[in-house]
N, C-alpha and C positions, 0 to 999 in steps of 0.2 A: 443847663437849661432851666427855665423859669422853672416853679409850680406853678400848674396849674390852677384856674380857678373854679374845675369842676370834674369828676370823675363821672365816667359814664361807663356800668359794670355788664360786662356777658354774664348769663346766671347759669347754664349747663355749662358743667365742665370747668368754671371760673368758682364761682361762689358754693355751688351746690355738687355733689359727687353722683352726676347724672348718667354720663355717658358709660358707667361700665353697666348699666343696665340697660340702658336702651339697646347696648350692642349685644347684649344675651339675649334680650325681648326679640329684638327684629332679627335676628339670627334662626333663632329657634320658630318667628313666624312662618321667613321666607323656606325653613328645610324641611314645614309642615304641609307646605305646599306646592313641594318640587324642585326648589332654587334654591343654589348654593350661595346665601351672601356672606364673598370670601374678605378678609382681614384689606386686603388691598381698595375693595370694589364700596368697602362698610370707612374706609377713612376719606370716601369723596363725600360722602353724607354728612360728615362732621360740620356742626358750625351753621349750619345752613336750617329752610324749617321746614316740617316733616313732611308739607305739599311739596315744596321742592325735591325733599329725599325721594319721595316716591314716584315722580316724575323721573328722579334719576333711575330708580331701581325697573318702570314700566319700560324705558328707553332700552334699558342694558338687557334686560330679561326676554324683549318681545310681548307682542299681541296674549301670549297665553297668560302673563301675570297676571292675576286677579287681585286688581289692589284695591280696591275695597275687601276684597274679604283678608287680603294681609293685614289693612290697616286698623280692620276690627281687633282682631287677634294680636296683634302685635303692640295695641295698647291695651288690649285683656292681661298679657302677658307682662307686662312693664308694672299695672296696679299690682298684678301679684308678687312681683320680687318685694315692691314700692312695702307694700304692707309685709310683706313677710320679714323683710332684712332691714326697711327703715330706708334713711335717703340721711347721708352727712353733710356738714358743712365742709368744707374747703378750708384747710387751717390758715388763719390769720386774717378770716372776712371778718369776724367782727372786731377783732383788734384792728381793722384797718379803717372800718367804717365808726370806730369811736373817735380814732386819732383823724380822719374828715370833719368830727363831727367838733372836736375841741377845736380845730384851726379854720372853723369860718368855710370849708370846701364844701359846697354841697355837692348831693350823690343821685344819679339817676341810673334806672337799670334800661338798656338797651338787648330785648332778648328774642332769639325765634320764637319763643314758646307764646301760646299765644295768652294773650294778658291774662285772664280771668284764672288762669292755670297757675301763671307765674306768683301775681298776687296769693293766692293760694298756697303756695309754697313758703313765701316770703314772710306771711303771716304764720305758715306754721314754727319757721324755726324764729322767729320772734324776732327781724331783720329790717321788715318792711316800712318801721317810722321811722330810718335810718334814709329814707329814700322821699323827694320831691317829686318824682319823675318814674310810671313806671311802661314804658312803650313795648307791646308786644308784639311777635308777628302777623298778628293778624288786624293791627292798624296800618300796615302800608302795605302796596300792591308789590312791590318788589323787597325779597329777602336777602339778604347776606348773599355773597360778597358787593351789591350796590349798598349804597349809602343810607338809604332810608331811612333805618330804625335807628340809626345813630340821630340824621340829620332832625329827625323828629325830637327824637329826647335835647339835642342842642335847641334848638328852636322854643320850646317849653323852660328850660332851664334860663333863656335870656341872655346866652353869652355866643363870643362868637368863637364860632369853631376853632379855632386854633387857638383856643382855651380851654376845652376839654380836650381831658385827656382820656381814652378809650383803652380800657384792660379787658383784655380776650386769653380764651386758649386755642383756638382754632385761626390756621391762615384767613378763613373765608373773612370772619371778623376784621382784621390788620389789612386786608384790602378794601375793607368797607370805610373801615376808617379813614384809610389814607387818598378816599375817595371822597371822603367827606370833608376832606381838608382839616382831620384833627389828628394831633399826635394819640402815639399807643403803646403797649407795654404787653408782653404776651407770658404768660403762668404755664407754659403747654402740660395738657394733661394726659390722652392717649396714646398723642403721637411726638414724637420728637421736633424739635423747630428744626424747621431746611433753611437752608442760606437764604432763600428767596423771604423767609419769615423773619428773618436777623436782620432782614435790610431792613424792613419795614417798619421796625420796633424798635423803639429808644432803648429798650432792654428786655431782653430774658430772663427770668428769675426762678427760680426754685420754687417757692412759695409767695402769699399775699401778704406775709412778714415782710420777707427779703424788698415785695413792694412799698410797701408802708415805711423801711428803714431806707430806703431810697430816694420817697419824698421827704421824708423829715432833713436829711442831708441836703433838700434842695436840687435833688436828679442829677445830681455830678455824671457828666460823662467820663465814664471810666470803663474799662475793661474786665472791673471786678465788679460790678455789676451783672452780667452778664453769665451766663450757666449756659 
């Protein structure tokens, strides 16, 4: 497969080490206030943005969930891990966004979060001038798994879709993309890839190393590739 001529990044779970807190936060919201959110019912929220999670969790829970009061608390809960324990990079974003940066690919972030947050983040871990493009969820009316926030950040970028190339760890992401008519590459971080994610994904990989040594080879399809 070609290289592409433009990477468009997920930032939770991809670039930044988000989701083992949020799954503590909203965990610990939903058990403060009655509801059990179990391991099974907390990997349909992956990927997706937190109006939509909570949509899923009012659906599944019934009339009694009080989501606003979860959704207070369960981002009171998320600042406090954030500040107590910090928030990591994801090994090999910025080796991967240098080696973007020396061969002419430019980078746009595609993420749920919603931008002002995102930006914020990106600027903390000193990331964000790496980036052209930074599209949050709360620029389009529809989140992950439709196409939106990809088709946005392509549209901004000036190319056409099936030139960027879209790196996610979450399915929702890999069918947004492959909605969007661009190729994808998935890093999975809490959950294992399913067959259904293998299809969809020019490869699996371990780390954003393993990605970045992937493009530099020119995205050989091979089977060693693939984790």
């Amino acid at each position: 497969m070609p290289v592409p001529h433009a990477l468009i990044f997920d930032m939770d779970g991809l670039m930044l080490d988000t989701e083992g807190h949020y799954k503590r936060a909203w965990t610990k919201a939903a058990g403060e206030i009655g509801f059990d959110l179990t391991d099974s019912l907390y990997s349909k929220l992956i990927g997706i943005t937190v109006a939509d999670a909570e949509d899923v969790l009012a659906q599944e829970f019934g009339p009694t969930f009080a989501k606003d009061k979860f959704h207070l608390r369960a981002q009171e809960l998320y600042e406090e891990l954030h500040t107590r324990e910090g928030l990591a990079l994801k090994p090999g974003i910025k080796e991967l966004l240098v080696w973007a940066k020396e061969n002419n690919i430019p980078c746009a972030v595609g993420t749920s979060t919603v931008k002002e947050e995102a930006v914020r983040r990106l600027l903390h871990h000193e990331i964000h001038d790496y980036f052209v493009v930074v599209i949050g969820g709360d620029m389009v009316q529809r989140g992950k798994p439709n196409p939106d926030i990809f088709l946005m950040a392509q549209s901004q970028l000036g190319l056409a879709a099936d030139n960027c190339l879209v790196l996610e760890d979450a399915h929702s992401g890999l069918l947004a993309a492959r909605a969007g008519g661009m190729r994808s590459c998935l890093v999975p971080d809490l959950l294992p890839p399913s067959a259904e994610s293998r299809g969809l994904a020019e490869g699996v990989f371990n780390s954003l190393h393993d990605v970045r040594e992937w493009l530099a080879k020119d995205c050989p399809v091979s089977e060693e590739c693939r984790h």
